[in-house]
C-alpha positions in Angstrom: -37.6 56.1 117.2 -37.0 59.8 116.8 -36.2 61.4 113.6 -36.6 65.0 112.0 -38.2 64.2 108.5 -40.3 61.2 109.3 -42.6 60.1 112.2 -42.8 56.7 113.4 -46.0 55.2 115.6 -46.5 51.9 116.9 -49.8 50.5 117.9 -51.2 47.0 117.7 -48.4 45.9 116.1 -48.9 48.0 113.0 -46.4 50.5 112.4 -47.1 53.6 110.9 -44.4 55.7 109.1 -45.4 59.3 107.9 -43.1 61.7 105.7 -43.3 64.7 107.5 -42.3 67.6 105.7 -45.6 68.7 104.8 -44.5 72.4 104.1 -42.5 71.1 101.4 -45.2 68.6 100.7 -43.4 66.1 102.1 -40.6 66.4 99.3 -37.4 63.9 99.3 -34.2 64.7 101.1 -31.3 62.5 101.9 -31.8 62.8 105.1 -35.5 61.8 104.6 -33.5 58.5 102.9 -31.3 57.6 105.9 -34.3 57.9 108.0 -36.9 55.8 106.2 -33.7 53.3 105.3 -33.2 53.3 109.7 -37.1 52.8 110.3 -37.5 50.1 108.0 -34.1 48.1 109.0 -35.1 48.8 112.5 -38.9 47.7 111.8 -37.6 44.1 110.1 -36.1 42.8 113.4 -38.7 44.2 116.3 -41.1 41.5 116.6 -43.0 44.4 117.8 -43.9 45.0 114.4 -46.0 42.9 112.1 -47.3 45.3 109.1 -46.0 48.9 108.4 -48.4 52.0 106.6 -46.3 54.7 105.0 -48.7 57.2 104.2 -48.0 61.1 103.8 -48.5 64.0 106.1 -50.8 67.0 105.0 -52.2 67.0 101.5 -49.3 64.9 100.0 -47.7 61.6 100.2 -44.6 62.9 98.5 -43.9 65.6 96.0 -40.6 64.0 94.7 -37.0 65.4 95.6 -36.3 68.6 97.1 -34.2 69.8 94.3 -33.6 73.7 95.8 -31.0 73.4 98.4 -27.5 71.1 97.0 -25.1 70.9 99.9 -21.8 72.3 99.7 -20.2 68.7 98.6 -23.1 67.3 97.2 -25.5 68.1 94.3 -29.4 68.3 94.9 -29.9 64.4 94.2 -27.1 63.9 97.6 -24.6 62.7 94.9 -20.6 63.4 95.3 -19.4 64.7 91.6 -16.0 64.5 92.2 -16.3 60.2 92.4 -16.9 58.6 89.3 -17.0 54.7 89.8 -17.3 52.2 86.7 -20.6 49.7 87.1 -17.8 47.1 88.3 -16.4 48.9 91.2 -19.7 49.9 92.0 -21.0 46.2 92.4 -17.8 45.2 94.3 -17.3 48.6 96.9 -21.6 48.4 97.0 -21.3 49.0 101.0 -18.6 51.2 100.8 -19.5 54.3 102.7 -17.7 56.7 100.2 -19.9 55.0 97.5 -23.2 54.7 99.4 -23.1 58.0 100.5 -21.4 59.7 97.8 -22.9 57.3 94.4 -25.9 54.8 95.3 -29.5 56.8 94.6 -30.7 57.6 97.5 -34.3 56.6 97.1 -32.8 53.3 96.0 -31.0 52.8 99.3 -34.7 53.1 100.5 -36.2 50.6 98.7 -33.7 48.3 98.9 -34.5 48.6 102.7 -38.1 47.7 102.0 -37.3 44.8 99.3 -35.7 43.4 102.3 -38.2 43.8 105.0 -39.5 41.0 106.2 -42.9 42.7 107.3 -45.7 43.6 105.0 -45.7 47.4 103.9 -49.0 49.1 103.2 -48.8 52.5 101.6 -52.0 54.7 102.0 -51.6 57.4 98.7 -52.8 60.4 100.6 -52.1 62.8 97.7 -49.6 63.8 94.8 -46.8 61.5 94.4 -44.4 62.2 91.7 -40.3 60.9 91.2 -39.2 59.3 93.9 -42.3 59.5 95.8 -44.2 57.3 93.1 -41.0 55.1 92.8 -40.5 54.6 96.2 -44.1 53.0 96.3 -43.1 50.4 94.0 -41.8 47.8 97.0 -44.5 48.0 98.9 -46.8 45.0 98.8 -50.5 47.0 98.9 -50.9 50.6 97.8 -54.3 52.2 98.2 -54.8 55.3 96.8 -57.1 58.3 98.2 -59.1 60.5 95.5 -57.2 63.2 95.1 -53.8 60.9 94.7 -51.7 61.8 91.7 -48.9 60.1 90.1 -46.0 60.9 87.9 -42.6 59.1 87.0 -41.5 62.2 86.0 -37.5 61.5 85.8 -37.6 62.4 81.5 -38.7 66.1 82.4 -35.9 67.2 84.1 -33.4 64.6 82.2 -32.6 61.8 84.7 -33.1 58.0 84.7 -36.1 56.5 86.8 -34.8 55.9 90.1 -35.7 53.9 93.3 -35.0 50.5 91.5 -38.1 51.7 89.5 -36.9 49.8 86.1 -37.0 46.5 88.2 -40.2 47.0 89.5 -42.3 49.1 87.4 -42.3 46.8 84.7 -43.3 44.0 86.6 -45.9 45.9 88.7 -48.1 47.3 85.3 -46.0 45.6 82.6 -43.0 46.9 79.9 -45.8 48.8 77.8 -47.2 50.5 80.6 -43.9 51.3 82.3 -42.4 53.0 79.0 -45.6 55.1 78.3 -45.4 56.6 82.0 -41.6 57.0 82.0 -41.2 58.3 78.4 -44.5 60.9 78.7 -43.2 61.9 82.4 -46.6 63.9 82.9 -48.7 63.3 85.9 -51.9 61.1 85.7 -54.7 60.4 88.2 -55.8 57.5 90.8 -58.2 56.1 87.8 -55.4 55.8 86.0 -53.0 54.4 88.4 -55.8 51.8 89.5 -57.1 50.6 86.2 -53.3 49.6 85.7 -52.4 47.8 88.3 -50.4 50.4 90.4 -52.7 50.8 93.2 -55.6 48.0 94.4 -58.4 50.6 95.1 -59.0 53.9 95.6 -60.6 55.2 98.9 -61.9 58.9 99.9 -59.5 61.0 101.5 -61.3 60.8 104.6 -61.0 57.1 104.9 -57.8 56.2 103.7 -55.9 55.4 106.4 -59.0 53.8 107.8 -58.7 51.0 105.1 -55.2 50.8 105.6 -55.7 49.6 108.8 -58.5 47.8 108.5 -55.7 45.6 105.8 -53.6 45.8 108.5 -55.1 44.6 111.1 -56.2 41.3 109.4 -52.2 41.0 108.8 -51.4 41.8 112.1 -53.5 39.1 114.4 -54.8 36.9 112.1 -52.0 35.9 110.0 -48.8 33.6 111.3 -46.1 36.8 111.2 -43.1 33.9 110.1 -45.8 32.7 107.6 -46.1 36.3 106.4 -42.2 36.9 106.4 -41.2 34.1 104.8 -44.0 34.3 101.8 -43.0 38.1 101.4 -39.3 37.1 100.8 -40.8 33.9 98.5 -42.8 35.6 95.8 -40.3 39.0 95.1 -37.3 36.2 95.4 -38.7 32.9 93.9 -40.3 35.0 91.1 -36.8 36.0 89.7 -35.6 32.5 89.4 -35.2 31.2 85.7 -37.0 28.4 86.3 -39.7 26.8 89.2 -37.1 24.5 90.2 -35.8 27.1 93.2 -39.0 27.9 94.1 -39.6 23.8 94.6 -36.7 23.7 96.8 -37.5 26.5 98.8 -41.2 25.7 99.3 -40.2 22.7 100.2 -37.8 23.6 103.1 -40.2 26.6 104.3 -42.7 24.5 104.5 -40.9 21.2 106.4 -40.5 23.8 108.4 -43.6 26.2 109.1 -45.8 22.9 109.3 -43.9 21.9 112.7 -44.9 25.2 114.4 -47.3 27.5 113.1 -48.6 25.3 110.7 -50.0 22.4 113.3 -52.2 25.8 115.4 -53.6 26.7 111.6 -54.5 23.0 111.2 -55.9 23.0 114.4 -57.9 26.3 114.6 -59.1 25.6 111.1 -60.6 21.8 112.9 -61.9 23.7 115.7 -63.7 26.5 114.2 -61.7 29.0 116.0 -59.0 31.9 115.0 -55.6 30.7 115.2 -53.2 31.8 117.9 -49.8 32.0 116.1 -47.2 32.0 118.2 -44.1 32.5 115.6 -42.4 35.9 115.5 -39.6 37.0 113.7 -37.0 37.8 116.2 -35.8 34.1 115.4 -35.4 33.5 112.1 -35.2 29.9 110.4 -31.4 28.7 109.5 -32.0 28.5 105.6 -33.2 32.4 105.8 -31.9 34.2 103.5 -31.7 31.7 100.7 -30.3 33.9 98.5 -27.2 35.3 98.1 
């Protein structure tokens, strides 16, 4: 995969995606958006590809939007102000291409892409993050964080609304107290902070960040069943929205009537043998009951 704002590299099954802007410190463009949405739709169905590290090139992982240059239909945040769609229409026309390219947040188009991934997504916090480059971090499943990593949900400063599905994840990420302190103050706080809440699992120095990234990786990538990993991905940010267990029984149940026939019976038997597993499941060939939801 070629692209202009981010760079995509594929070894040992672990895909590495880096926002390369780093003159602008590797600040948020639509195009940026249509790539990243492209890598990671692309990424889902290789079987190629068992774990993906977004990380930062340069000294940031991403300084938020690029708000100096609007484009001569469109205003710096890629939105068409001549359209002006009631929350109804939106939900109904939500693939239109007038609306997705003209109405939908961009760096919500990108994280729906990675909600819906069915690969693991690492993100190795190389350095300041703020907007949508701390939002964007939300869907991804580990986030390690390098020393000089900064954070800042920043939206209030300028006088926008969190973005990046940010109000659906943040709050479950570090919790509803947490999530209004960051979003309401909009300053920047530090890679203690972000990792005594919750926000990132550890902090690493600079120098070795992308090392422990892929040493996370790796595990994922030849030790784990990849339709195992898929399907428990999609279980716990799906299931965990239900009202009730009662879905989550029903699903369990199915995926695991079904994982136990293939995967499940070389874990059973690597585990008996004392030896590591050799999964043979990818996810070019999905079960029948996946997706689930709607």
């Amino acid at each position: 995969m070629s692209f202009e704002t981010i760079r995509c590299e594929l070894a040992d099954h672990i895909l590495t995606i880096t926002l390369n802007r780093p003159e602008k410190l590797n600040a948020f463009t639509v195009l940026m958006a249509e790539e990243l949405v492209e890598a990671f739709e692309n990424a889902s169905v290789n079987p190629a590809v068992r774990v993906i590290v977004v990380t930062g090139a340069g000294k940031a992982f991403c300084a938020g939007m690029d708000l100096s240059v609007p484009t001569p239909t469109k205003n710096v945040f890629g939105l068409d102000e001549t359209l002006n769609p009631t929350l109804d229409e939106l939900e109904i026309r939500f693939d239109d291409p007038v609306l997705v390219g003209g109405v939908r947040d961009t760096g919500g188009r990108v994280v729906l892409a990675i909600y819906n991934c069915n690969k693991p997504v690492i993100a190795a916090v190389n350095g300041p993050s703020v907007g949508v480059g701390a939002s964007m971090q939300l869907a991804m499943d580990i986030r390690l964080a390098s020393e000089t990593a900064r954070f800042g949900f920043s939206f209030g400063k300028i006088g926008i609304v969190p973005d990046a599905c940010s109000s659906w994840f943040l709050p479950k990420v570090v919790g509803i107290a947490k999530a209004l302190e960051w979003t309401y103050s909009a300053e920047i706080f530090d890679a203690a902070e972000a990792c005594r809440s919750g926000l990132v699992k550890e902090i690493v120095p600079a120098d070795k960040l992308l090392d422990r990234a892929y040493e996370i990786a790796r595990v994922l990538a030849n030790e784990r069943s990849p339709m195992s990993t898929a399907l428990i991905r999609q279980m716990m940010y799906r299931n965990s929205g239900e009202p009730n267990p009662r879905r989550a029984h029903i699903v369990e149940s199915i995926a695991m009537l079904y994982v136990s026939q293939r995967d499940g019976k070389e874990g059973v038997a690597s585990f008996n043998e004392k030896r590591k597993p050799n999964f043979r499941d990818d996810t070019s060939n999905m079960p029948d009951f996946y997706p689930w939801w709607p």
